[in-house]
N, C-alpha and C positions, 0 to 999 in steps of 0.2 A: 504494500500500500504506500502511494506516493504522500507525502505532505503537500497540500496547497498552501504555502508561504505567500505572503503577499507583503509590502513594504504598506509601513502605516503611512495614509493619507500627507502626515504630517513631511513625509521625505521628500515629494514628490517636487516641491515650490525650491526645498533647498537642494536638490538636485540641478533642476533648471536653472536657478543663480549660478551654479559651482558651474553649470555648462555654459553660462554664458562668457562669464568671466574667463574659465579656462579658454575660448576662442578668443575673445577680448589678446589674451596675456599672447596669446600664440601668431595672431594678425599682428600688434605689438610688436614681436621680436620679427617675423617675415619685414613688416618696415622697417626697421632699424637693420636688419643686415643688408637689406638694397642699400638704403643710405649709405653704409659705409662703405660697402661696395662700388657703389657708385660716384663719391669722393674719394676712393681711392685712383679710381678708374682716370677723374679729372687730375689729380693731382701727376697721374705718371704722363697723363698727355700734356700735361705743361711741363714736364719737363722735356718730354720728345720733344718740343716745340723748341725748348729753346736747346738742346741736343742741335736741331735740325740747321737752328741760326747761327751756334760757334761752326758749324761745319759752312756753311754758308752766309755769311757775313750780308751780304747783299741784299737777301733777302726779309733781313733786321731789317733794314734801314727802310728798303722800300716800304715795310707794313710799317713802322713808326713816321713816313714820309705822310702816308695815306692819313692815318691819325693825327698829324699835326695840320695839314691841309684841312681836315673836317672841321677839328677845332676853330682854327682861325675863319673857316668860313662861319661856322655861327656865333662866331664874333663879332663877324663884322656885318651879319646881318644884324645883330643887337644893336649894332652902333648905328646904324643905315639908318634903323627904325626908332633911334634915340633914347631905347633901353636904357641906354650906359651913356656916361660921361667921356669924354675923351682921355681922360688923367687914367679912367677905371679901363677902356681900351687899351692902352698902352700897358700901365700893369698885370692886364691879362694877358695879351699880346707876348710880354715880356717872362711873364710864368709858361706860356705853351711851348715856349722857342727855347727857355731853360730846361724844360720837361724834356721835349726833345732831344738833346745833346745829354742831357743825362740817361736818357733810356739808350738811345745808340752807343753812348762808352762804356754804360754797366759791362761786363764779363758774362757771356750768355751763359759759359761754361758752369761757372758758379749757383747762376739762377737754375740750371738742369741738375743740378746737386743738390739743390735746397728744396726742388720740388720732389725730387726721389725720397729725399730723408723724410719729407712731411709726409710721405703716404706711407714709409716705413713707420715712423715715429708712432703718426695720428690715427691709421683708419689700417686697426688689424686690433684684436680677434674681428672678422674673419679672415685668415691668411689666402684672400685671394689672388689670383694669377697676377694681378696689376702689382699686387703688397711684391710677389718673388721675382715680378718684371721687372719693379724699381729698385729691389737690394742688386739686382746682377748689374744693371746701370749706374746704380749707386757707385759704385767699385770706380768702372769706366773715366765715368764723370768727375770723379774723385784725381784720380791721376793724370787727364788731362788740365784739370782744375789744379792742381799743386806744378804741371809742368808750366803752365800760362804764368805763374806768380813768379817761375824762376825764370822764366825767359824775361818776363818784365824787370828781372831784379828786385823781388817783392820781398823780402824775408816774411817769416814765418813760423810759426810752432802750429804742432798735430793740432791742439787743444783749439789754437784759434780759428779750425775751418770744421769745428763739430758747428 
């Protein structure tokens, strides 16, 4: 003879909370691993990026050419349209064309190392493919980064290119 068990009335409401929340907690972690997944993902493609520009110098410049050109044009449609004063023109003017020649001297090299380290550092548990792409690039970027400082005559210690 079987037992007919049946759960008291009482379980049934704190079952369905506990199921709710269990999906709750479990959607929760599925978005949270995309996320970091997914800034990991951005973090290695900035650095291919700028990987792509110490190898190609040229092509730095032209996309910060393009970026400087946008800017100053709506600049200077501000100024057209009397938005700005001319004093506030020229000081803007004079920050985009600083901007500029700062972004073209920075060391691409370095910037593709720092964006390796950030997706090493920042976005692992989970060790995705992008977290293992950027430690083996890390390495790369590393020792072209330490040859760039010695060919510029840069001294240096280990501790200061963590």
């Amino acid at each position: 003879m079987t037992a007919n068990y049946r759960l008291p009335t009482t379980v049934y409401p704190f079952l369905k909370v506990a199921g709710i929340v269990l999906g709750v907690y479990v959607a929760m972690l599925g978005v949270i691993y995309a996320d970091v997944v997914l800034r990991a993902r951005s973090a290695y493609l900035e650095g291919e990026k700028f990987l792509r520009w110490n190898n190609n110098p040229q092509d730095k410049i032209v996309f910060f050419e393009k970026e400087r050109d946008r800017k100053l044009g709506k600049l200077e449609k501000k100024f057209q349209k009397g938005k700005i004063d001319k004093e506030s023109y020229e000081e803007e003017k004079d920050f985009i064309l600083a901007e500029f020649d700062w972004h073209t001297g920075e060391s691409s090299i370095k910037n593709a190392y720092m964006w390796y380290k950030t997706a090493v550092d920042l976005f692992q548990p989970p060790r995705s493919k992008y977290v293992k792409l950027s430690e083996e690039k890390m390495k790369e970027a590393m020792a072209l980064w330490k040859s760039e400082l010695e060919m510029k005559g840069i001294p240096y210690e280990e501790w200061m290119l963590e």
